[in-house]
ZAZA-201984 format. One line per 8 residues: number of its first residue (from 0); their letters; for each residue x negated, y negated, z negated of N, C-alpha, C, O. Coordinates in Angstrom, 2 decimals, always signed. Layout:
N
NUM	A	X Y Z X Y Z X Y Z X Y Z | ...
END
This chain:
78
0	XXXXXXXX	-0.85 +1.19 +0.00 +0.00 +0.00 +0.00 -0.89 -1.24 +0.00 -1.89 -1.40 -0.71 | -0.39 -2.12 +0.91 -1.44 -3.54 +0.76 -1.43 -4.35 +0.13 -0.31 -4.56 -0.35 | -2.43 -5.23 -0.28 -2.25 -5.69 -1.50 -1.55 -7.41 -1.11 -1.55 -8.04 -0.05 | -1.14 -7.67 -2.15 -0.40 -9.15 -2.18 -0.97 -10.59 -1.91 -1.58 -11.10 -2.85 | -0.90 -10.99 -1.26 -2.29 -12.25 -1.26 -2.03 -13.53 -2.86 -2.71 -14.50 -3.20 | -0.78 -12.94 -3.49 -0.59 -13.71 -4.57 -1.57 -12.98 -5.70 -2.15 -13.64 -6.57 | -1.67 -11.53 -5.58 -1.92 -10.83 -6.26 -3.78 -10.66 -6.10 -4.53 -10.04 -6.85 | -4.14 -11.43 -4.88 -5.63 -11.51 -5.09 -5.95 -12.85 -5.15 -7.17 -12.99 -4.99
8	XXXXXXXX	-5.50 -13.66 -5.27 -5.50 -14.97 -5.54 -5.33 -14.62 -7.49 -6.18 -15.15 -8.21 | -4.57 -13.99 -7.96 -4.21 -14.27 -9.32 -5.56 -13.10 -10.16 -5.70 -13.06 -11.38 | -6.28 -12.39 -9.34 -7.15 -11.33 -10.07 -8.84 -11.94 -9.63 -9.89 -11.50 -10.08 | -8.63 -13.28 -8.42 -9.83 -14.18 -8.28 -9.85 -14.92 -9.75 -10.66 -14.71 -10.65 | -8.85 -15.77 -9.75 -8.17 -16.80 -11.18 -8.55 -16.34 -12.18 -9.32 -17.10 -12.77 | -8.32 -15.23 -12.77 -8.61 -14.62 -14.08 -10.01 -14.53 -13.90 -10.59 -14.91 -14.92 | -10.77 -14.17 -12.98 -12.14 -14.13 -13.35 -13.06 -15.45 -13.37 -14.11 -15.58 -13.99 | -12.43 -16.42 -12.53 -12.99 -17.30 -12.03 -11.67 -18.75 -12.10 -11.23 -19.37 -11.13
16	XXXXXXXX	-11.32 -18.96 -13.48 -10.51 -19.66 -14.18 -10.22 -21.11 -13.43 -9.06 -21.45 -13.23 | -11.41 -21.98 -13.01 -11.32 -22.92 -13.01 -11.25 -23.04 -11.23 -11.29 -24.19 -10.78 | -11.16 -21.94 -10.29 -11.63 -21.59 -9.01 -10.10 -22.32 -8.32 -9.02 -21.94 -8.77 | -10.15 -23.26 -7.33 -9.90 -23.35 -6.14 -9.67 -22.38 -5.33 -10.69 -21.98 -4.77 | -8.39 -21.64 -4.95 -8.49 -20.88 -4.44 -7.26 -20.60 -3.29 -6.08 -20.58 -3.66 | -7.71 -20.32 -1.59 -6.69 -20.26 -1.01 -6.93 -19.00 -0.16 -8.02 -18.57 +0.22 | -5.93 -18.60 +0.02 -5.66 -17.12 +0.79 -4.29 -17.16 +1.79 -3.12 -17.48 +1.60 | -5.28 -16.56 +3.29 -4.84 -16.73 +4.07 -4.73 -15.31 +5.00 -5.72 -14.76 +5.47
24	XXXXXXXX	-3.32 -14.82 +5.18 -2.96 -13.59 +5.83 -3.44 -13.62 +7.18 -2.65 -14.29 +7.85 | -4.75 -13.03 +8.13 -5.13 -13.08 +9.07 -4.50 -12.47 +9.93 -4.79 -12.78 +11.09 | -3.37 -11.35 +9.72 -2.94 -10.56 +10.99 -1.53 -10.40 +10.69 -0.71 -10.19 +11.58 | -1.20 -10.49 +9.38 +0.30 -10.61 +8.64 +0.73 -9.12 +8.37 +1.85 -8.62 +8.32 | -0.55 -8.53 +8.21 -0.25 -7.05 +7.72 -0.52 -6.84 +6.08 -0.50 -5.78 +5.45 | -0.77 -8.05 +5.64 -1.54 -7.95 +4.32 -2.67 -6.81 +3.74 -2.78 -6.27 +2.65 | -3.53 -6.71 +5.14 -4.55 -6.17 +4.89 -5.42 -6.80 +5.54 -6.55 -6.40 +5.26 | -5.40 -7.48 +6.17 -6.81 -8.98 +6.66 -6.66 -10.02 +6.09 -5.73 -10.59 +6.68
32	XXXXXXXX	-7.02 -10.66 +5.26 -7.09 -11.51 +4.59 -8.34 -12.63 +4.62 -9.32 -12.08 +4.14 | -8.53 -13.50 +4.87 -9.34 -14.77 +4.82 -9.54 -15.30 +3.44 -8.64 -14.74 +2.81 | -10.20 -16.06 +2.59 -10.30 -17.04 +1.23 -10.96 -17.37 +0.86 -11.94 -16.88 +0.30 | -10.43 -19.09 +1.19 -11.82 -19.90 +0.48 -11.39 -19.66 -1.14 -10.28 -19.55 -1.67 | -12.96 -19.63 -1.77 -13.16 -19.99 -3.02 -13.25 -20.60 -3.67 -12.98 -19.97 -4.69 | -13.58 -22.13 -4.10 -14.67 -22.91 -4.69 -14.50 -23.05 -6.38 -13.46 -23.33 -6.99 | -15.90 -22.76 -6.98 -15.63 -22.57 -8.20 -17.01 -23.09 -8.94 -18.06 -22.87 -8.35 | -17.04 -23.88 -10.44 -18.19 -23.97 -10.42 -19.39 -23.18 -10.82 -20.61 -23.37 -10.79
40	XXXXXXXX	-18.66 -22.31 -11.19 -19.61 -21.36 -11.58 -20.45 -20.42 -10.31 -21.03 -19.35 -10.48 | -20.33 -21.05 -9.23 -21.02 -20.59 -8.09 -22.10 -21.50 -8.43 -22.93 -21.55 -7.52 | -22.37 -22.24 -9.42 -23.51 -23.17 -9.08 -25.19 -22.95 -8.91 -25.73 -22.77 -10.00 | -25.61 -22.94 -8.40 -26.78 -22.35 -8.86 -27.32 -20.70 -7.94 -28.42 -20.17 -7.80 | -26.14 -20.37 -7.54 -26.10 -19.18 -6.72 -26.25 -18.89 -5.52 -25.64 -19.59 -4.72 | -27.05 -17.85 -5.03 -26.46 -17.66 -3.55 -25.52 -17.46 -3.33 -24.67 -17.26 -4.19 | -25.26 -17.44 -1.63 -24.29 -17.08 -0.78 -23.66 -15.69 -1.42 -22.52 -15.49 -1.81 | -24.65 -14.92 -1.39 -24.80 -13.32 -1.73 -23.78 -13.15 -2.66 -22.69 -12.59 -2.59
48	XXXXXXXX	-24.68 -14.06 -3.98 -24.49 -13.88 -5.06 -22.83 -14.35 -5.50 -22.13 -13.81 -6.36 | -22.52 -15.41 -4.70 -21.06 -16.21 -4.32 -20.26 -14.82 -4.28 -19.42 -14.58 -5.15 | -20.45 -14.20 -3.58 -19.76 -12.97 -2.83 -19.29 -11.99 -4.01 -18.24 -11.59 -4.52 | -20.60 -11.84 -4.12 -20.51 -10.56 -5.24 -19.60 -10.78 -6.56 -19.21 -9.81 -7.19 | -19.32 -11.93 -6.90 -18.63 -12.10 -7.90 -17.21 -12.16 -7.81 -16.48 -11.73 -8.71 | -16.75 -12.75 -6.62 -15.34 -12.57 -6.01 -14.88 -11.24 -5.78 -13.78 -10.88 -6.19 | -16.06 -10.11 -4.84 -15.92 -9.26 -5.42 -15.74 -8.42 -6.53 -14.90 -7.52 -6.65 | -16.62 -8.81 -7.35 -15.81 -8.44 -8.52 -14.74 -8.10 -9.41 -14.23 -7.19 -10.07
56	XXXXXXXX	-14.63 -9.74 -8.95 -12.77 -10.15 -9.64 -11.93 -9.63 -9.42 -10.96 -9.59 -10.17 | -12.04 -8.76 -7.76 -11.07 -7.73 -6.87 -11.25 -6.31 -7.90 -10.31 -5.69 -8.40 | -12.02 -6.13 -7.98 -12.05 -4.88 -9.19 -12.33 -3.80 -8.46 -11.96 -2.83 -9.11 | -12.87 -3.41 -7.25 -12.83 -2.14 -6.70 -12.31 -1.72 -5.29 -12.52 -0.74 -4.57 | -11.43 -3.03 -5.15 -9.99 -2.54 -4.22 -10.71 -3.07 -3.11 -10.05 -2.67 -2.15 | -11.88 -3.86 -2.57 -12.28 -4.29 -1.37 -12.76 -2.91 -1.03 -13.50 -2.21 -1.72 | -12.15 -2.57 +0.29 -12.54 -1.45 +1.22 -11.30 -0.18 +0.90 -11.04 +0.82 +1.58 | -10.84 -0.51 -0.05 -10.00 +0.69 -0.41 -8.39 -0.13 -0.06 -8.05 -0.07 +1.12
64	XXXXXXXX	-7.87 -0.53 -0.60 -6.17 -1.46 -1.05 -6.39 -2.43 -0.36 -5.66 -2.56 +0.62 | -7.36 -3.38 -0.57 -7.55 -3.97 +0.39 -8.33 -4.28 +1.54 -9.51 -4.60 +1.40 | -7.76 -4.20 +2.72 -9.07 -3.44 +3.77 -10.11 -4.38 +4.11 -11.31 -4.09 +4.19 | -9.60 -5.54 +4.32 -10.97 -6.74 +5.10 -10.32 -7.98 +4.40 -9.09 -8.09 +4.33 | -11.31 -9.05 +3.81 -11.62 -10.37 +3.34 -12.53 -11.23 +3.90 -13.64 -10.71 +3.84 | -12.56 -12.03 +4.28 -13.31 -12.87 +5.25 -13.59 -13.76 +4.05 -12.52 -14.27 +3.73 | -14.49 -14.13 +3.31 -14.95 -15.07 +2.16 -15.51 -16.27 +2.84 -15.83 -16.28 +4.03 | -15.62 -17.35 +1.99 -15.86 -18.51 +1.98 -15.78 -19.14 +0.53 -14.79 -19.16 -0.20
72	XXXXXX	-17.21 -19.72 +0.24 -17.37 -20.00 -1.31 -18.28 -21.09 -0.88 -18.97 -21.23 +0.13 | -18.04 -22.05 -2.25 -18.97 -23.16 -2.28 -18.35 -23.34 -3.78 -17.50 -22.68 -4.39 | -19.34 -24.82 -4.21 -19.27 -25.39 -5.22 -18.73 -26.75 -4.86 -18.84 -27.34 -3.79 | -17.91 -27.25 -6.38 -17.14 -28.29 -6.12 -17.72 -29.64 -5.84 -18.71 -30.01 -6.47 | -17.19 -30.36 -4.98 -17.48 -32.06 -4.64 -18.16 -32.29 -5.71 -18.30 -31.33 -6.47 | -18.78 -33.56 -6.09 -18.81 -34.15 -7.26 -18.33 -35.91 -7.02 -18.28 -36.67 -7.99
END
């Protein structure tokens, strides 16, 4: 079953509290998914490292529940 784009937007949030976050259905199957990030706790980080933590927040489900995410992360304006 595919996952909700409210529902990876709300399991980014919990990890990444203060995160900017938009999600965008790429094919309207709710299994391609697009999302920018921006959070500040990317500060200081790579690209990589950007990644890996969003990953995270997904808990497992990238490649499995949910099939493809197209990321996009940065840190906030000042």
């Amino acid at each position: 079953m595919p996952m909700d784009a409210r529902e990876i937007e709300a399991m980014i949030r919990q990890a990444l509290p203060d995160a900017t976050v938009e999600i965008r259905d790429l094919a309207g199957d709710g299994d391609h998914y697009a999302a920018t990030v921006v959070s500040a706790a990317f500060k200081g980080k790579s690209r990589v490292q950007q990644h890996q933590m969003v990953y995270g927040a997904l808990q497992g489900r990238m490649g499995g529940v949910l099939h493809a995410l197209a990321l996009t992360t940065g840190v906030p304006q000042e």
